[in-house]
C-alpha positions as CSV (number, residue, x, y, z in Angstrom):
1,X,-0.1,46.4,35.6
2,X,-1.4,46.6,32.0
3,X,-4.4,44.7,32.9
4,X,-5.4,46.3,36.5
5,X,-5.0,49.7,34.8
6,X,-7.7,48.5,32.0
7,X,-9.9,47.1,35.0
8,X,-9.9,50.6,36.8
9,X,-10.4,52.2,33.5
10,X,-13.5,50.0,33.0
11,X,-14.8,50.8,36.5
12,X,-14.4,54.4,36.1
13,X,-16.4,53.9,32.9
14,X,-19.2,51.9,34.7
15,X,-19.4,54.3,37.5
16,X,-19.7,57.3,34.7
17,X,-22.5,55.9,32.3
18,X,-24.3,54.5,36.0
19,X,-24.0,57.7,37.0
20,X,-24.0,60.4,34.3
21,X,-27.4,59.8,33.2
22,X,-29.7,61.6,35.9
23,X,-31.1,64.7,34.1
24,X,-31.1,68.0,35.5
25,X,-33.5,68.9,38.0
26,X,-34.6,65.4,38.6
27,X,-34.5,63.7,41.7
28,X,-32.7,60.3,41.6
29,X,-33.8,57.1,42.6
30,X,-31.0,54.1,42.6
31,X,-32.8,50.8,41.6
32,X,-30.4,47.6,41.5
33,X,-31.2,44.9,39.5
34,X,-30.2,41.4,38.4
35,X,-31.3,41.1,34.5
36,X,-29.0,40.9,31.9
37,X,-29.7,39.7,27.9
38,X,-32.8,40.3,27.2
39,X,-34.4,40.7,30.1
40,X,-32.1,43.0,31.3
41,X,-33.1,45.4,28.4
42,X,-37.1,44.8,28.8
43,X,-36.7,46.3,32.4
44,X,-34.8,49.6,30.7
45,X,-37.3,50.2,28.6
46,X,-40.3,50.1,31.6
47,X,-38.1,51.9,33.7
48,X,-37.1,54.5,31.1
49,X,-41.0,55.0,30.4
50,X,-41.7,55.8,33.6
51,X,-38.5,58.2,33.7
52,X,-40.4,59.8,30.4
53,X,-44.1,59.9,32.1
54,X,-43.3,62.6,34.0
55,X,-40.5,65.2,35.0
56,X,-39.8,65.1,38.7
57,X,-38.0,61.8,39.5
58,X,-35.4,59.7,37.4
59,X,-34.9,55.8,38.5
60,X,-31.2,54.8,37.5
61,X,-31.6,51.1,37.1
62,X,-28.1,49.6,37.5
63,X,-27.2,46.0,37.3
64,X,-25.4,44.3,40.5
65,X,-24.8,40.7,38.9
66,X,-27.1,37.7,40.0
67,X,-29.6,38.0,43.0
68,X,-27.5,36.6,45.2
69,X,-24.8,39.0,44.3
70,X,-27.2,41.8,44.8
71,X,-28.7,41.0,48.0
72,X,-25.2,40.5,49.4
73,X,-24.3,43.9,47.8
74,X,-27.2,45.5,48.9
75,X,-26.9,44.5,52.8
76,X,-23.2,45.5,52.4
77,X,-23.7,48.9,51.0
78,X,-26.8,49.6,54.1
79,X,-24.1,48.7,56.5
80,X,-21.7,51.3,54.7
81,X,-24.5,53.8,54.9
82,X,-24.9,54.0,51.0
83,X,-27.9,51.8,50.3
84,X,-29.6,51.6,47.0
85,X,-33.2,52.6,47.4
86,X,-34.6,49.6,45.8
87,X,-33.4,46.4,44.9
88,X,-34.6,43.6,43.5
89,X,-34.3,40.6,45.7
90,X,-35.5,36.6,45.0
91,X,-38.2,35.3,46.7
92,X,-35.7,32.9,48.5
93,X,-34.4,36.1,50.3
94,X,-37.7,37.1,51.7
95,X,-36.8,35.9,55.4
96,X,-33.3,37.1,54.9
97,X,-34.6,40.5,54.3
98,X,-37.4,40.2,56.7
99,X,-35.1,39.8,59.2
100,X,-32.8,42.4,58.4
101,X,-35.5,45.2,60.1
102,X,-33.4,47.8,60.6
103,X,-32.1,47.6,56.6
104,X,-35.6,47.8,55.1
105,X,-38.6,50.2,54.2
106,X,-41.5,48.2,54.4
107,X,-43.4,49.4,51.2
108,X,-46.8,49.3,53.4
109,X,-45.2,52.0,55.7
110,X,-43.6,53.8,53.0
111,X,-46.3,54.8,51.1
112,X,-48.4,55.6,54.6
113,X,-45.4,58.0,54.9
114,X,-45.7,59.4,51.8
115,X,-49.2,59.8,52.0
116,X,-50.2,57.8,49.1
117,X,-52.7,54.9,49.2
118,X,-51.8,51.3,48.8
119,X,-54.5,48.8,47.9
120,X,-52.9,45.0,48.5
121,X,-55.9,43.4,47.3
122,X,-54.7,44.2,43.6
123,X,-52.3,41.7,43.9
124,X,-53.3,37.9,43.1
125,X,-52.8,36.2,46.4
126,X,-50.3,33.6,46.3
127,X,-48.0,36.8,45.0
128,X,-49.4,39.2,47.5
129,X,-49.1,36.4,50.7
130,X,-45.5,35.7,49.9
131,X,-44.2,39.2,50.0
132,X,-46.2,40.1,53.1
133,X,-45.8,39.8,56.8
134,X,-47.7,37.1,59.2
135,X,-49.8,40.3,59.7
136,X,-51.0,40.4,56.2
137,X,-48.8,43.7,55.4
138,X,-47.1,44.0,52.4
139,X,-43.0,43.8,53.2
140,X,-42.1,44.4,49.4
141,X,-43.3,44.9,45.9
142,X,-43.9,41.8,43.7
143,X,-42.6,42.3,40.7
144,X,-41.1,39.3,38.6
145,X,-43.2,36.0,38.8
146,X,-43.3,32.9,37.9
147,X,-44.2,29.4,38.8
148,X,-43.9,25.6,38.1
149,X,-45.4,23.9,35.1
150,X,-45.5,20.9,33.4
151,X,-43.5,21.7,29.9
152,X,-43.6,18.4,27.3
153,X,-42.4,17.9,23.3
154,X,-45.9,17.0,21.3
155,X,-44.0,15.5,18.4
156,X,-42.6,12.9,20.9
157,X,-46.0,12.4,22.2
158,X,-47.0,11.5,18.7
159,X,-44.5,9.3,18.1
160,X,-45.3,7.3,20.9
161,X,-48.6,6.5,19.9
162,X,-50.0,9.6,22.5
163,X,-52.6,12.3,22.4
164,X,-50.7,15.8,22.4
165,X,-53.7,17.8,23.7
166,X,-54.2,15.7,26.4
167,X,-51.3,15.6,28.9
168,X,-51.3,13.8,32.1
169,X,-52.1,15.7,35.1
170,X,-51.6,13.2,37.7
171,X,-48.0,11.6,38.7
172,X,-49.9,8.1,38.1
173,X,-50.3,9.5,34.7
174,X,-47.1,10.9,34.1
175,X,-45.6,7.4,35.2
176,X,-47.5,6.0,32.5
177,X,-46.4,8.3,29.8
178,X,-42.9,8.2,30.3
179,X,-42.9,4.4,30.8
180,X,-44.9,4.7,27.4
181,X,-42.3,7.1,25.8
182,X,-39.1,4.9,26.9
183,X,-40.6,1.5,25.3
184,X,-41.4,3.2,22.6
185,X,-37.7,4.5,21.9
186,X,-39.6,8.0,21.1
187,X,-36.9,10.1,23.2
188,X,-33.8,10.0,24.9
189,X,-34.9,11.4,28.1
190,X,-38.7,10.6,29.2
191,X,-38.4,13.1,32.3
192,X,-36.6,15.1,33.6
193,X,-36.4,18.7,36.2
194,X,-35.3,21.7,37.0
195,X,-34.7,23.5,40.4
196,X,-35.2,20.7,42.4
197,X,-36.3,21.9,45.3
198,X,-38.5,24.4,44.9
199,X,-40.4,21.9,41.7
200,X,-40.2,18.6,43.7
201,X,-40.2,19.5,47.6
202,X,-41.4,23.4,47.5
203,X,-44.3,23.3,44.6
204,X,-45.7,19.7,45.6
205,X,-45.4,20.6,49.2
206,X,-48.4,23.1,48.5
207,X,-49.8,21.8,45.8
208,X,-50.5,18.8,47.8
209,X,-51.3,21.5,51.0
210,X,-49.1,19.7,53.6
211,X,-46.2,22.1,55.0
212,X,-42.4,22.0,53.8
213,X,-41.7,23.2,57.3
214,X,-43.5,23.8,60.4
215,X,-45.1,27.6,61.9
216,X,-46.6,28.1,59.0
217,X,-43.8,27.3,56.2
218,X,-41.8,29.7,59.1
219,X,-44.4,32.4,58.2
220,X,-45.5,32.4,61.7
221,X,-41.9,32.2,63.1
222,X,-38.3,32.0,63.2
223,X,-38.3,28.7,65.3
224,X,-39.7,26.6,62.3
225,X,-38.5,23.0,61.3
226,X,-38.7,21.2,58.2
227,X,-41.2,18.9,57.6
228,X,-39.7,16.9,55.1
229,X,-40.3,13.5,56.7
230,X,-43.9,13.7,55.7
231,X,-44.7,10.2,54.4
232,X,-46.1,12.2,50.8
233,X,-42.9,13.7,50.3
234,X,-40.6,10.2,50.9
235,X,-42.7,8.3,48.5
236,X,-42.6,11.0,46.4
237,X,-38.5,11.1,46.5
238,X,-38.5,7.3,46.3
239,X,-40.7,7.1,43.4
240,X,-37.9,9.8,41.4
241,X,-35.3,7.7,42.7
242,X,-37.1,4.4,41.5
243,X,-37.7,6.0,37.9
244,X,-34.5,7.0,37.8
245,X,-33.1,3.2,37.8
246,X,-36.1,2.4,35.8
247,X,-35.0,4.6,32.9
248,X,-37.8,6.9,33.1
249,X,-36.6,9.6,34.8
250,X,-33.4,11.8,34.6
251,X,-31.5,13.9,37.0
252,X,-30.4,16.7,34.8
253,X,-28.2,18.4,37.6
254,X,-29.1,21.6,39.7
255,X,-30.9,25.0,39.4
256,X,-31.7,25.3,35.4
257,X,-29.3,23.0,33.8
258,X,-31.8,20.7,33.0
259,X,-33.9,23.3,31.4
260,X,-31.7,22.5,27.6
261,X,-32.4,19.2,28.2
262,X,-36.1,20.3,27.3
263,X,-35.2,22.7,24.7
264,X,-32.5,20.3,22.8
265,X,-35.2,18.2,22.7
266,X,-33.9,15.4,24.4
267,X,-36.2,15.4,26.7
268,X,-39.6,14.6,26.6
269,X,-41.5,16.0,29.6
270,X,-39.8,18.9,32.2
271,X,-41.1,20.3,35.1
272,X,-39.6,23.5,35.5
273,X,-40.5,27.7,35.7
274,X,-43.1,28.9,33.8
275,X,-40.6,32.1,32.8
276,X,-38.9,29.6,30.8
277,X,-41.5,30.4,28.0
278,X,-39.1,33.0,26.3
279,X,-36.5,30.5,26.0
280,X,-38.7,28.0,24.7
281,X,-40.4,29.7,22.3
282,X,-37.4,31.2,20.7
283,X,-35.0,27.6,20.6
284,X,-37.1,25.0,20.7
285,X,-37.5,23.4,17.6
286,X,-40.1,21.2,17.9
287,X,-44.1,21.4,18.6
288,X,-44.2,21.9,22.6
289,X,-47.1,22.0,25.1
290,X,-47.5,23.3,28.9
291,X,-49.8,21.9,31.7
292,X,-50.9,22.0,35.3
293,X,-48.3,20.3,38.0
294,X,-49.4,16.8,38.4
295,X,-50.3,15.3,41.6
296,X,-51.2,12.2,43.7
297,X,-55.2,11.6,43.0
298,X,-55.1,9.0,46.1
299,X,-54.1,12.0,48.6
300,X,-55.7,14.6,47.3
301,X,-59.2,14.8,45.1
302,X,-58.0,18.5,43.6
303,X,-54.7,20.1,44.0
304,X,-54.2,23.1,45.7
305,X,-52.6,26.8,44.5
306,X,-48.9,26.9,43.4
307,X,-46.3,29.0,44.9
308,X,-44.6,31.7,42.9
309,X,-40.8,32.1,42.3
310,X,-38.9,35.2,41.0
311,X,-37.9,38.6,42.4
312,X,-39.9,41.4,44.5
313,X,-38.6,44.9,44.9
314,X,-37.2,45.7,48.5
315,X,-37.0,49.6,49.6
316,X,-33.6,50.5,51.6
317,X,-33.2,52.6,54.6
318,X,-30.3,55.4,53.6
319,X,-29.4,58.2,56.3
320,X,-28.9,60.7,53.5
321,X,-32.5,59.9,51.6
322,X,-35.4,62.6,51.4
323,X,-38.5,62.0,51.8
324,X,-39.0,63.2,48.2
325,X,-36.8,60.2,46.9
326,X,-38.9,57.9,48.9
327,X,-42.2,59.3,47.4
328,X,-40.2,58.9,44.2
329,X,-40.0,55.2,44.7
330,X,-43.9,54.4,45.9
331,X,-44.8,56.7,42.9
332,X,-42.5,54.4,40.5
333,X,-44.0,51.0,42.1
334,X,-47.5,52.7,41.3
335,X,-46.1,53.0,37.8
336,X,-45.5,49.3,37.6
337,X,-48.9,48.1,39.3
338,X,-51.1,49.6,36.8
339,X,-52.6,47.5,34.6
340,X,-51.3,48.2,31.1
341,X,-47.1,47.9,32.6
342,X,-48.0,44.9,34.6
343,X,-49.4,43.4,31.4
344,X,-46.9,44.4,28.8
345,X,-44.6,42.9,31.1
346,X,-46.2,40.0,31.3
347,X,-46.3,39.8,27.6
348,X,-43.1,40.8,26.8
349,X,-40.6,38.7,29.1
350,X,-43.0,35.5,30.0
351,X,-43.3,36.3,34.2
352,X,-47.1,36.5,35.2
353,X,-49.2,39.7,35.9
354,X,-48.7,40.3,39.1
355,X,-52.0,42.3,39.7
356,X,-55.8,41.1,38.8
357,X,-56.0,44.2,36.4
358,X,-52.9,43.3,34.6
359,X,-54.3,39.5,34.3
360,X,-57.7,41.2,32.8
361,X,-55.4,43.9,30.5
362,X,-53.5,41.2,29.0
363,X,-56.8,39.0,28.4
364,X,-58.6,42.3,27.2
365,X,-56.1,42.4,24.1
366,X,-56.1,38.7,23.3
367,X,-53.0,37.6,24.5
368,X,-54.2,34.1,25.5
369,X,-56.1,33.7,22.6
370,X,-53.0,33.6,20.6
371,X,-50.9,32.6,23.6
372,X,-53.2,30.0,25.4
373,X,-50.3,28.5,27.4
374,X,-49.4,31.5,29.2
375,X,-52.7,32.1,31.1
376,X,-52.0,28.4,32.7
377,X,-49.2,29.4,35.4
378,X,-51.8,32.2,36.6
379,X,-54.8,29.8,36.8
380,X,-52.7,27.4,38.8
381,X,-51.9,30.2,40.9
382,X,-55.0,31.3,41.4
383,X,-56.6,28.0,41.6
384,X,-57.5,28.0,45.4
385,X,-56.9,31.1,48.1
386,X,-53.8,30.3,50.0
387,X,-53.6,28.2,53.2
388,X,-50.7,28.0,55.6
389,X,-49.2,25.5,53.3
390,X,-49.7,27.3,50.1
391,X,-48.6,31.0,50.9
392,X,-45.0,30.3,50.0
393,X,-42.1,29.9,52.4
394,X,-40.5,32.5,54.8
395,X,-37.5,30.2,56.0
396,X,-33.7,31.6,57.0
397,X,-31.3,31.0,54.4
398,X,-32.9,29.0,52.0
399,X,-30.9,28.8,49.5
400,X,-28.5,27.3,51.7
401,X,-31.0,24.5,52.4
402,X,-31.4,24.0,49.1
403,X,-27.8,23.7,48.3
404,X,-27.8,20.6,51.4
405,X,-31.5,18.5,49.4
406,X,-29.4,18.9,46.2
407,X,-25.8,17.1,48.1
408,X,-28.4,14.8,50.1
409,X,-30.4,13.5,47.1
410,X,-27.7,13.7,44.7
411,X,-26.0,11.2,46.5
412,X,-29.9,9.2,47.1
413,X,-29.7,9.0,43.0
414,X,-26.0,7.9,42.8
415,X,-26.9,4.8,44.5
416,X,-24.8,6.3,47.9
417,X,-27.7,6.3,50.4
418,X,-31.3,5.5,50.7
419,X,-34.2,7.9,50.3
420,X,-34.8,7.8,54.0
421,X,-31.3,8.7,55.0
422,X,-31.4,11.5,52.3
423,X,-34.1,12.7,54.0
424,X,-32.9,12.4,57.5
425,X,-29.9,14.0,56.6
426,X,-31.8,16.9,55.1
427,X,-33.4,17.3,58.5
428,X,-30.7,17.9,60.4
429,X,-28.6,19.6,58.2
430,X,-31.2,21.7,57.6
431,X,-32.1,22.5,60.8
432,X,-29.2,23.3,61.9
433,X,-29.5,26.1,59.0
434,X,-32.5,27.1,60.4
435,X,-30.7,27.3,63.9
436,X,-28.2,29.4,63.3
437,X,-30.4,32.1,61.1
438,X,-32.5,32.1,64.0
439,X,-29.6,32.7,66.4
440,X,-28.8,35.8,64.8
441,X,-31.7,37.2,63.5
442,X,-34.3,36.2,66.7
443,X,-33.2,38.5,69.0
C-alpha cells in the first residue's frame, strides 16, 4: 500500500510540474518528447527560448519515455480524444504515422491553414524526401538527424603499422585493415556495428542505390516487398558472416550495444550513427577518427547519398484545439528552422542541420574548422540528390522487421543457418509484416 500510495503521489507530482508551468495569458502547446540526460535538457533550453522570444504561445515539452513509448502513447491518447499537439516520432514510424490519416496534421496543410508560408526547399533533401509524401509534400517536421559513419581508434591504426588520416573507404579496404589490425594483435575487436539493419541492409541499400524493398522503398505504396535477395546484399551478409569466423569482424549484439565496444576501445573500427559524436567525444579515451560509409568499388564507381535516422515532429488532430494553438505550433517549427537554432543544435547535441542555412550558420562561425568530423555525415548526405533508392524507407512496421533480420541473422552468425536461408527467412517473415500493416491500414 505504502508503495502504490508513493507511486500516485509521484504522478500527481509529474502531472503538477507538466502542468503548472504554462504562464498566464499564454496559449499552450503540448510537445512530447523522447530525450532524457543530456539531450533531454538541450531540447528545454531551445524550447524555453522560443517560450521567451515572444509572449503569445508557451510549448510545454513533456517527456513520454522512448520513441516507441511515445508513438504508442501518442496514437492512444488521439483515440481518447486528448492528443498532444506534437510529438516527436522516429523515422522508423513514418509509415505508421502516415497511415494513421485521420490522427495527423500534415505540417504542409497546417501552415496553409494558418496562413503562414512553408518553403520545403530549406531542407537538405535526403531529410526533406524522408518526411514527405510520394507527392513531394511535407508530412512532418525534421527535426533530429543523423546518419551512418565510419567511426575508427587512430592509435590502433598506428600500432598496426597504418596511416590514421587515411581510412579505407571501400569494403575491399576495410577487409584489409582489419585483417591488418587482427595479425597485428593491435586490438581486441577489428570491426564491429551498430543498428544492424538500418547500417548494414538500410544505409548500404542506398548507398549502393539498389532498393531495400520494392515501390519505391514503399514510398510509392503500401503493397511493397523486400528486396533483400538482391545478389549485393547476400554477398554483402556472407562476407560479415565469413569475417566473423575469420576473426575480423564482431557481432556486438542489437540496436547500440555495440556502440561501447568503440568507446571502451576495444574495438577498432564501428559503423554506427553519426549522433554518437557526443558520446565519443566525451568517453573515449583515445585518438578517434570518422569517415564516409565504405562501399563495393566493383558495383558502383561512386556511392550514392546516405539515408538519415532520428526523429521528425508529427502535429496531432485534437477536437478541443484552436486554430490559435495550431498557429502556435507552425510558428514554433519556424522557430526551429531558422538558421541560427538549427545550427546551435547541431552544435550542441551532435544531429546534423537539418536546413541548408543552418549547414552555412554553423560553417559561418567555424564549427568545422575546429570540428572537421562533423561536417562529414552532411556531405554524405548531401552527396548526390535522392533517387527512389536513396529517399529513405516508408515501410509498415519496421521496427518489427527489424526485430525478424536481427533473430534471422543472429542465428546466420551462430553457425544455425546459412546466409541464404537467413535471408529467405527474412522474406517471408517480413512480408508477412508488410501484409498485415497493409491489411489494416490500405483501405
Amino acid at each position: 500500500m505504502k508503495k502504490i500510495l508513493v507511486c500516485l503521489l509521484l504522478i500527481l507530482i509529474t502531472f503538477s510540474f507538466a502542468t503548472a508551468q504554462t504562464p498566464k495569458g499564454k496559449i499552450e502547446i503540448e510537445f512530447w518528447h523522447s530525450f532524457s540526460g543530456a539531450l533531454g535538457d538541450k531540447l528545454i533550453t531551445l524550447v524555453n527560448k522560443f517560450n521567451s522570444s515572444q509572449d503569445k504561445y508557451y510549448i510545454n515539452a513533456i517527456y513520454k519515455g522512448s520513441y516507441q513509448e511515445s508513438m504508442s502513447a501518442a496514437i492512444a491518447a488521439f483515440r481518447a480524444g486528448k492528443a498532444p499537439h506534437i510529438v516527436q516520432i522516429f523515422e522508423v514510424g513514418t509509415a505508421t504515422m502516415i497511415a494513421a490519416k485521420n490522427a495527423i496534421y500534415p505540417v504542409h496543410q497546417l501552415f496553409k491553414d494558418v496562413g503562414l508560408s512553408l518553403n520545403s526547399h530549406i531542407y537538405l533533401p535526403a531529410v526533406r524526401s524522408y518526411y514527405s509524401f510520394s507527392t513531394g509534400q511535407m508530412a512532418a517536421m525534421p527535426f533530429n538527424s543523423s546518419t551512418a559513419v565510419l567511426w575508427y581508434n587512430k592509435d590502433v591504426f598506428r600500432k598496426a603499422g597504418l596511416n590514421p588520416e587515411n581510412p579505407p573507404k571501400t569494403w575491399e579496404e576495410v577487409k584489409k585493415t582489419a585483417l591488418l589490425i587482427k595479425n597485428k594483435g593491435a586490438s581486441k575487436i577489428a570491426l564491429t556495428t551498430s543498428w544492424f539493419s538500418w547500417t548494414q541492409l538500410e544505409q548500404f541499400g542506398a548507398i549502393h542505390n539498389i532498393p531495400f524493398a520494392t515501390r519505391a522503398n514503399g514510398f510509392l505504396g503500401l503493397d511493397a516487398q523486400l528486396s533483400l535477395n538482391h545478389p549485393l546484399f547476400v554477398k554483402h551478409m556472407q562476407n560479415l558472416v565469413d569475417w566473423q569466423r575469420e576473426g575480423i569482424f564482431t557481432y556486438g549484439g542489437r540496436d547500440s550495444q555495440p556502440d561501447s565496444l568503440f568507446i571502451s576501445g576495444d574495438a577498432a573500427m564501428f559503423i554506427g550513427s553519426s549522433a554518437t559524436y557526443a558520446s565519443i567525444k566525451r568517453d573515449a579515451k583515445f585518438d578517434w577518427g570518422m569517415t564516409y560509409l565504405p562501399y563495393y568499388d566493383d558495383f558502383i564507381k561512386k556511392p550514392w547519398n546516405s539515408i538519415i535516422g532520428g526523429a521528425a515532429l508529427w502535429v496531432m488532430r485534437r477536437p478541443d484545439t484552436t486554430k490559435e494553438q495550431y498557429k502556435g505550433v507552425a510558428e514554433f517549427f519556424k522557430f526551429l528552422a531558422k538558421p541560427e537554432n538549427d545550427a546551435w543544435w547541431h552544435i550542441n547535441t551532435g544531429y546534423v542541420p537539418v536546413t541548408l542555412e543552418g549547414y552555412k550558420y554553423a560553417k559561418s562561425q567555424g564549427f568545422y574548422k575546429k570540428n572537421p568530423y562533423m561536417e562529414i555525415p552532411i556531405l554524405q548526405l548531401t552527396r548526390t540528390n535522392p533517387s527512389a533508392n536513396t529517399r529513405g524507407l516508408r515501410l509498415g512496421n519496421l521496427p518489427a522487421i527489424r526485430i525478424v533480420i536481427y533473430e534471422e541473422m543472429e542465428k546466420a552468425f551462430q553457425n544455425q543457418q546459412s546466409v541464404k536461408e537467413a535471408i529467405n527467412n527474412i522474406l517471408i517473415r517480413g512480408n508477412k509484416i508488410l501484409r498485415e500493416f497493409e491489411a489494416i491500414y490500405g483501405k
